[in-house]
Every structure is written in structure tokens, then in C-alpha cells.
VEXSEBA-877176 format. One record per residue (C-alpha): residue in three letters; chain; x, y, z. Coordinates in pm, whole numbers. Each point is the difference from the previous one (the first is absolute). Layout:
N
  rest  kette       X       Y       Z
   ala      A       X       Y       Z
...
end
This chain:
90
  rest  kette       X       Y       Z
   unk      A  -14005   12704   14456
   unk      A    -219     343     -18
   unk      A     193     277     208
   unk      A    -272     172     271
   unk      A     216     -94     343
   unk      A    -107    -169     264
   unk      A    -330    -176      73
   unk      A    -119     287     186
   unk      A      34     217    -268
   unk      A    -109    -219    -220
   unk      A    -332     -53     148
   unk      A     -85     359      76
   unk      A      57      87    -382
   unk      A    -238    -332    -109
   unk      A    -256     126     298
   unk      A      47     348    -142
   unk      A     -70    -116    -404
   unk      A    -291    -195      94
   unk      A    -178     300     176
   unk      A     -52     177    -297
   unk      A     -41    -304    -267
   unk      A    -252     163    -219
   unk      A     153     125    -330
   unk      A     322    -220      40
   unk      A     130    -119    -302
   unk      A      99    -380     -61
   unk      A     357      43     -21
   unk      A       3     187     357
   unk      A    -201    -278     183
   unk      A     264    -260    -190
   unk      A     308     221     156
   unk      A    -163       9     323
   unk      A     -69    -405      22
   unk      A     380     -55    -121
   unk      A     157     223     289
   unk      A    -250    -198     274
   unk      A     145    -328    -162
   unk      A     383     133     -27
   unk      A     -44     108     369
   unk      A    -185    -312     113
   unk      A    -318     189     134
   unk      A    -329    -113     -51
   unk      A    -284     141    -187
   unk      A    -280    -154     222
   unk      A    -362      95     -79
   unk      A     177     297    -218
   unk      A      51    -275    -322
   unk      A    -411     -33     -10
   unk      A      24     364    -133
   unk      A     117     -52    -313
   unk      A      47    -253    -285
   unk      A     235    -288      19
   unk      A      29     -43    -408
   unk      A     -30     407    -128
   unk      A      59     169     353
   unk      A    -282     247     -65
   unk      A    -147     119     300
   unk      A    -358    -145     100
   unk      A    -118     274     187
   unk      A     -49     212    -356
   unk      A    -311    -174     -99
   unk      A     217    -243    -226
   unk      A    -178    -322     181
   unk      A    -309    -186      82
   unk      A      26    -173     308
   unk      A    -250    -338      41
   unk      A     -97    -192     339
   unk      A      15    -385     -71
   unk      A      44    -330     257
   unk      A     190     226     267
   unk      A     222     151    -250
   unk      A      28     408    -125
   unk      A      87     -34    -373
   unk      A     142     312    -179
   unk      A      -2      37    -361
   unk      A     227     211    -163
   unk      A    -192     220    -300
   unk      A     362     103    -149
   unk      A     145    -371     -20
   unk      A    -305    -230      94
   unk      A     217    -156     248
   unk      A    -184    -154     323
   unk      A     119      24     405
   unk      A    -127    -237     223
   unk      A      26      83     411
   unk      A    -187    -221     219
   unk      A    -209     183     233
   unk      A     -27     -17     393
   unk      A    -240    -267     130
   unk      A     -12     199     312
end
């Protein structure tokens, strides 16, 4: 288990990190998604911010992001790798 404390604590440093995401390397985003998992907190809406496969940030110009059949698809220029999130019907 990643040390960072409690919960709490945990989720104001993740809240704090994802603030200021822009220049963030890969290996930071990786350390921040194994103390959320060691401490059992969720990421929410916070893991459509980066890559699942490379962990490069997507808000650096690093993807193209496509509308298709109610679904946002986001490509990953540094690994080609594709996320798929199902949009609201509402």
C-alpha cells in the first residue's frame, strides 16, 4: 500500500494534483492513481483526464476526441490507444 494517510488526506492531495494537470509527467499521474487505489478512493470523472495505457495527460493536445452512436472516443497520439465513455442521453 502507497503511504499518504487517511482518505481525507488522500483526496485533498489527488483534488490538489489534478488542479494543475498541465505539464504533469506520466510517472506522477501513475503515483497519484496507485495512492487513490492503495487508499481505496476513487478517481471518478478525474481517470477521463489522462491515458489508461501511457498515462499521458489528454488535456496537452496529445488526443483527438470523436462523437460516434452516443459514445466520446479519445485517441491517444503518443500510444494510439482508444477510450470509450458513453455519453448522457439526458
Amino acid at each position: 500500500m502507497v503511504k499518504g494517510g487517511s482518505k481525507k488526506v488522500v483526496s485533498e492531495k489527488i483534488e490538489l494534483f489534478f488542479e494543475k494537470l498541465l505539464g504533469k509527467t506520466p510517472s506522477e499521474i501513475k503515483k497519484i492513481k496507485r495512492m487513490a487505489m492503495g487508499s481505496n478512493v476513487s478517481l471518478g470523472t478525474k481517470k477521463k483526464l489522462f491515458c489508461k495505457k501511457c498515462f499521458s495527460a489528454f488535456n496537452s493536445g496529445d488526443s483527438e476526441i470523436r462523437i460516434k452512436k452516443g459514445f466520446k472516443l479519445v485517441k491517444c497520439k503518443k500510444c494510439d490507444n482508444i477510450s470509450k465513455w458513453k455519453l448522457n442521453s439526458s
